[in-house]
N, CA and C atoms as a LAMMPS dump frame, in Angstrom:
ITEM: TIMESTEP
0
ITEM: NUMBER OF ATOMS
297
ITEM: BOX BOUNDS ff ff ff
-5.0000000000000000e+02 5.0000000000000000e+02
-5.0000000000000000e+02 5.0000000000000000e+02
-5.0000000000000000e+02 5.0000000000000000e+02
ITEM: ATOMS id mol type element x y z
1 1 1 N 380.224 377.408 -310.104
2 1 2 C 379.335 378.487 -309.706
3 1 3 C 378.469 378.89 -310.907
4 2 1 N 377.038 378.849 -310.689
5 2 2 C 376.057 379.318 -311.659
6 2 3 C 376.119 380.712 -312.242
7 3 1 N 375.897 381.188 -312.633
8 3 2 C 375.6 382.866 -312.871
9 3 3 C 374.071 382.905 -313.588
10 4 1 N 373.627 384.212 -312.119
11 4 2 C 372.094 384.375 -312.538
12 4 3 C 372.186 385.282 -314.356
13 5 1 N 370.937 385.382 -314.498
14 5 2 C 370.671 385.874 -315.534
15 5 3 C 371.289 387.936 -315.457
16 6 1 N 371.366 388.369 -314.136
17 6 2 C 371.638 389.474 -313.664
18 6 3 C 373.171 389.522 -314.121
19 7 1 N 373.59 388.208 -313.674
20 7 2 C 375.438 388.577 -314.1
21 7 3 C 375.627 388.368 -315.225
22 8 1 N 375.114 387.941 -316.217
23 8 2 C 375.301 387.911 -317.852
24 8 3 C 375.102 389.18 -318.472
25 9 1 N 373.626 389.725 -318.619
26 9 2 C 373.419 391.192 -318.668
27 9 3 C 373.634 392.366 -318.188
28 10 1 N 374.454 393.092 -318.408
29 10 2 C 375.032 394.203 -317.549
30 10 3 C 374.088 395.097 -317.286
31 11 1 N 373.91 395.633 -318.977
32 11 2 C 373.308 396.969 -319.222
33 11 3 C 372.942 397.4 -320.357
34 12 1 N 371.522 397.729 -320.742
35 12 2 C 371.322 398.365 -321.72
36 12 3 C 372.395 399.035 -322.583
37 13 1 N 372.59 399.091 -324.067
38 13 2 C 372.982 399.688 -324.825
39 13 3 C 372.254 401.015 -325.491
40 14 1 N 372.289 402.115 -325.271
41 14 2 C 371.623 403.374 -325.479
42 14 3 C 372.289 404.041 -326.599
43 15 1 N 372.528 403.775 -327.755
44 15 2 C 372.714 404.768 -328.819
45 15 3 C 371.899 404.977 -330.174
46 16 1 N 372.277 406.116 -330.96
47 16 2 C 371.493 405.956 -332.029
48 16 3 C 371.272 405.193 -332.901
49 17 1 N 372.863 404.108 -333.163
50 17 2 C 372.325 403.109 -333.806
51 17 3 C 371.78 401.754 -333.556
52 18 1 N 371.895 401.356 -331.442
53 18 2 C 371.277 400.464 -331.555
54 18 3 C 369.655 400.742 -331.308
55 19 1 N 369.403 402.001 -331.102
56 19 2 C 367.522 402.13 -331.455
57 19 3 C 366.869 402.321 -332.367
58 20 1 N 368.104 402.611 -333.682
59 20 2 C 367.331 402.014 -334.983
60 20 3 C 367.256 400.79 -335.143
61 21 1 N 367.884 399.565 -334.587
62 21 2 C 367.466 398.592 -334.787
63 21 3 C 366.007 397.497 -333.971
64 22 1 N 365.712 398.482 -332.919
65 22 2 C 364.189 398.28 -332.358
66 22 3 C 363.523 397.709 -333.41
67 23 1 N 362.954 398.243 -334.332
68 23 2 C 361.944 398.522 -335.421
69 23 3 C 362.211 396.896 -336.112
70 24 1 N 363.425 396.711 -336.239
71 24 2 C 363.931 395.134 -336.563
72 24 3 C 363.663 393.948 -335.057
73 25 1 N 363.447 394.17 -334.384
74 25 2 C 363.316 393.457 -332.775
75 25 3 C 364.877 393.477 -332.712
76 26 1 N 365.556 394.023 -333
77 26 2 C 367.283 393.824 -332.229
78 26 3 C 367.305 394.597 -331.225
79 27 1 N 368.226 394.029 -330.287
80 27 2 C 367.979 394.768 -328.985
81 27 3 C 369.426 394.589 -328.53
82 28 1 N 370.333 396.228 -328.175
83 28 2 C 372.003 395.634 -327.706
84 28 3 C 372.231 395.823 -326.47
85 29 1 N 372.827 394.723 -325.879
86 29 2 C 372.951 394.858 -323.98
87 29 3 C 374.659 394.627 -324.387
88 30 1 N 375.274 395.198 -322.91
89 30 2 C 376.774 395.02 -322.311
90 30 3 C 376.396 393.403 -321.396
91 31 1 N 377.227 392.975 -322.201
92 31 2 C 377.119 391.206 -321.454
93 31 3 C 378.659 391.206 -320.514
94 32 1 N 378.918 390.185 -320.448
95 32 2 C 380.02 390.008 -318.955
96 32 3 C 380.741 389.587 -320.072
97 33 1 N 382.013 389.411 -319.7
98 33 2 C 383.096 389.022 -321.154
99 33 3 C 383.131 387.76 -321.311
100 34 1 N 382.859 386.887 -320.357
101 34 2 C 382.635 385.234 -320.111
102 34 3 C 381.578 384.7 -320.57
103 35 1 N 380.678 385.44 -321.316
104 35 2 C 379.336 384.843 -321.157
105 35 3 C 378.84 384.464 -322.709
106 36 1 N 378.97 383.36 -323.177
107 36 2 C 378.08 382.945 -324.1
108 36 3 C 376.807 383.377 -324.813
109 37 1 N 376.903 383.124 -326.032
110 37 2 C 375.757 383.349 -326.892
111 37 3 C 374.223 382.747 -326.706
112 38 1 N 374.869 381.052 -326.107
113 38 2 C 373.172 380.318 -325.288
114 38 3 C 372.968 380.946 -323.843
115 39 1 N 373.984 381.426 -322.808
116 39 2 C 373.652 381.889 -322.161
117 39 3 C 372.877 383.321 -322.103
118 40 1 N 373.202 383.936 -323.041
119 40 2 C 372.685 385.442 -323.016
120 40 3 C 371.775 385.474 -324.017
121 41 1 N 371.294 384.277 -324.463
122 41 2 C 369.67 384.081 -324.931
123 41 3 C 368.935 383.716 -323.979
124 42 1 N 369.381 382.67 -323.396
125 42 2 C 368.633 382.32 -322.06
126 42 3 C 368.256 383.122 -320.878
127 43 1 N 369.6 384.224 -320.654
128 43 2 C 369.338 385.579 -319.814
129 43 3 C 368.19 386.242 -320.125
130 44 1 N 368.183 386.506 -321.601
131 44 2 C 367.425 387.334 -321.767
132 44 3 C 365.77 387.315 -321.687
133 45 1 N 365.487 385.881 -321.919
134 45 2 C 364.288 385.441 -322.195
135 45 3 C 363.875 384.905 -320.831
136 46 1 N 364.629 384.728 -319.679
137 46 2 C 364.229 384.802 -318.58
138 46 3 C 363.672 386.215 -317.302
139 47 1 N 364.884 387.096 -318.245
140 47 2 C 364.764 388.515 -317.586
141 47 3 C 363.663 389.004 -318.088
142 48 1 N 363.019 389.121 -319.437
143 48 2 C 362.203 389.531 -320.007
144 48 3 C 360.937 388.89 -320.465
145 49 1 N 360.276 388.249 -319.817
146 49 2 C 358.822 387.625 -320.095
147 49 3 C 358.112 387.579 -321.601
148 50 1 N 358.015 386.69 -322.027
149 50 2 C 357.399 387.132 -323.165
150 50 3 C 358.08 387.156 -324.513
151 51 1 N 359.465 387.172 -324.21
152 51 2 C 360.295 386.984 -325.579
153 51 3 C 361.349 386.09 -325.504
154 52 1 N 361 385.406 -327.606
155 52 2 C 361.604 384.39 -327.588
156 52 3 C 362.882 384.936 -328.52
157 53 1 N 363.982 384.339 -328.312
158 53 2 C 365.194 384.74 -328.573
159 53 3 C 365.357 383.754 -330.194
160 54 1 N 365.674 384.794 -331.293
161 54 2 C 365.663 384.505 -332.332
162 54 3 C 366.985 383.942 -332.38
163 55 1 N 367.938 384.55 -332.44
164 55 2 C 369.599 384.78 -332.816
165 55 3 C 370.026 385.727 -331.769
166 56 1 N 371.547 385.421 -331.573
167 56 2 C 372.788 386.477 -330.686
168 56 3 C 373.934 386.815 -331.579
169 57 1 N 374.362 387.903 -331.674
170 57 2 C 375.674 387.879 -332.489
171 57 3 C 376.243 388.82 -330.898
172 58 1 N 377.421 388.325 -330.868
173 58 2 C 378.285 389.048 -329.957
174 58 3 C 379.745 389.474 -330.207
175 59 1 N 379.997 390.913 -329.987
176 59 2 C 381.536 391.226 -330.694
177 59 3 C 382.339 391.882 -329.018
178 60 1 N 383.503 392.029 -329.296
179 60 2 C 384.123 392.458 -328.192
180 60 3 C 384.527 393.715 -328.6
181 61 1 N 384.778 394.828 -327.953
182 61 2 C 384.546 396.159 -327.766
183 61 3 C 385.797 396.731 -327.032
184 62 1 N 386.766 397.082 -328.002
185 62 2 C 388.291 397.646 -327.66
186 62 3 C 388.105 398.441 -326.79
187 63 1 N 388.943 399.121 -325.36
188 63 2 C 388.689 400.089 -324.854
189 63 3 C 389.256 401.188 -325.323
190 64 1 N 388.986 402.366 -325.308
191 64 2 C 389.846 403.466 -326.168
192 64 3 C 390.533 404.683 -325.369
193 65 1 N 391.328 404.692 -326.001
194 65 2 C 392.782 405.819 -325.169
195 65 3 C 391.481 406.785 -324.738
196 66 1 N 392.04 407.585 -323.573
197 66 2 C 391.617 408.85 -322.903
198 66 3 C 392.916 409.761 -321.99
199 67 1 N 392.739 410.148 -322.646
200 67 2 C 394.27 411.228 -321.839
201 67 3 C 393.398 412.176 -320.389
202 68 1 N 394.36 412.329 -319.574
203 68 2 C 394.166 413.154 -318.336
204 68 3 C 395.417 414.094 -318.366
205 69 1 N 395.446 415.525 -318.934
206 69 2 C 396.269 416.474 -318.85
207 69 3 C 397.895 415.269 -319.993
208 70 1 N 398.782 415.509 -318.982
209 70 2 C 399.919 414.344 -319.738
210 70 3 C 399.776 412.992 -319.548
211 71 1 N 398.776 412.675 -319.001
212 71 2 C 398.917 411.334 -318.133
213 71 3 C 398.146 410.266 -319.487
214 72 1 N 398.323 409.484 -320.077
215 72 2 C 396.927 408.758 -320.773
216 72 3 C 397.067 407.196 -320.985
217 73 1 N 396.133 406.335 -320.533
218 73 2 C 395.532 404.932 -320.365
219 73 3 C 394.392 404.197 -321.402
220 74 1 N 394.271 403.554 -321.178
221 74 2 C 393.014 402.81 -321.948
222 74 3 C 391.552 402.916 -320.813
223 75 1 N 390.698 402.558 -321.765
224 75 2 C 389.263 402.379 -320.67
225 75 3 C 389.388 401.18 -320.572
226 76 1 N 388.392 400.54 -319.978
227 76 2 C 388.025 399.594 -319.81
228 76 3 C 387.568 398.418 -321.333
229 77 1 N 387.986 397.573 -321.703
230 77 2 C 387.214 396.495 -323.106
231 77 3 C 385.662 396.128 -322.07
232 78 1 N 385.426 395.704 -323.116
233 78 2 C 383.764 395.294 -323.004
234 78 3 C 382.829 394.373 -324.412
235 79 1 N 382.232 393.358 -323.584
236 79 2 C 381.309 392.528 -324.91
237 79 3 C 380.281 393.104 -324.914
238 80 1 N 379.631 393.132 -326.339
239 80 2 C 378.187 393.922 -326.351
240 80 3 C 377.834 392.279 -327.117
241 81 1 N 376.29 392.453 -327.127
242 81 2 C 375.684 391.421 -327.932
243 81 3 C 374.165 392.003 -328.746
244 82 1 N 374.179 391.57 -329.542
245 82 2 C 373.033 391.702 -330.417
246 82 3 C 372.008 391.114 -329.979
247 83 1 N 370.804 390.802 -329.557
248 83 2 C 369.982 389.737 -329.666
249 83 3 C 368.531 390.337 -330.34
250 84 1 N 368.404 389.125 -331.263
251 84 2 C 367.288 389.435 -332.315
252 84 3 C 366.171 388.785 -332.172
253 85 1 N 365.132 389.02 -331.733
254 85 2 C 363.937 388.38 -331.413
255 85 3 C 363.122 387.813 -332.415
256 86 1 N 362.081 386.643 -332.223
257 86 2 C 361.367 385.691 -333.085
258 86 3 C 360.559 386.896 -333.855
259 87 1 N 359.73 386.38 -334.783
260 87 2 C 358.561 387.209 -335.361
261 87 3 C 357.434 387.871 -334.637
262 88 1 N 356.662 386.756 -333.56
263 88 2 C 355.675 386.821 -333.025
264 88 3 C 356.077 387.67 -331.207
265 89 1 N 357.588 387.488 -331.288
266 89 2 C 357.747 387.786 -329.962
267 89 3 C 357.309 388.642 -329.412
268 90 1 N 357.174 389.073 -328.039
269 90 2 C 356.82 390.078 -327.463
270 90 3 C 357.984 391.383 -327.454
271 91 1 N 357.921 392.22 -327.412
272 91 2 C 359.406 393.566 -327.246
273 91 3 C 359.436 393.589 -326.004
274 92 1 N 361.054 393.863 -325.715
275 92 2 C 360.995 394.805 -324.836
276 92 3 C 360.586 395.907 -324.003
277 93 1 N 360.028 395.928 -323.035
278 93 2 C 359.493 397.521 -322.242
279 93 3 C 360.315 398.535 -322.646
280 94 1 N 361.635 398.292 -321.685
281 94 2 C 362.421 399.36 -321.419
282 94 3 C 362.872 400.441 -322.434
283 95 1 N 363.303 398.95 -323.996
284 95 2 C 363.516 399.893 -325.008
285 95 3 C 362.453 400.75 -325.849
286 96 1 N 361.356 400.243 -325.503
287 96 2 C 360.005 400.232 -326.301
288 96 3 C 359.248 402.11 -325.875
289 97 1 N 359.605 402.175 -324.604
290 97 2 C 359.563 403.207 -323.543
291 97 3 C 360.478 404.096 -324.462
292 98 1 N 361.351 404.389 -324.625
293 98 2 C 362.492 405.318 -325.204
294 98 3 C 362.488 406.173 -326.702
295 99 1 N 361.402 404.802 -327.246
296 99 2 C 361.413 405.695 -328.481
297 99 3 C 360.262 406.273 -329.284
């Protein structure tokens, strides 16, 4: 079974430190935990017109305790990925919009 470019990329990454790295073309998405570094270059540069995918660094993302009154579990783990765009590339909208 294939997986579109939709099931590799989850979701934007929204914090302060990955929108300081805009200004560098780094850009951080929630990838699927299965999903490769050529694949989620290839996601990306298909989802996004216009940009060519420099480099990916991808780390995995512990889930962290949360207590409910006495009760307490883990969240959910999760892969994030870096992807760093060419020189000439085009940016992102979405993140480009935000800041």
């Amino acid at each position: 079974m294939t997986k579109t470019p939709h099931d590799i990329i989850l979701a934007p990454v929204i914090t302060e430190r990955s929108m300081g790295g805009i200004g560098m073309s780094k850009y951080t998405f929630k990838v699927a935990k299965d999903a490769n570094k050529i694949e989620i270059g290839k996601a990306v540069e298909s989802l996004f017109p216009g940009t060519k995918v420099a480099s990916v660094n991808t780390m995995h993302v512990r889930g962290q305790m949360r207590r409910q009154g006495r009760n307490s579990g883990y969240t959910a783990s999760w892969k994030k990925a870096i992807v760093t765009l060419k020189e000439g590339s085009k940016g992102i909208e979405f993140f480009e919009s935000m800041t």
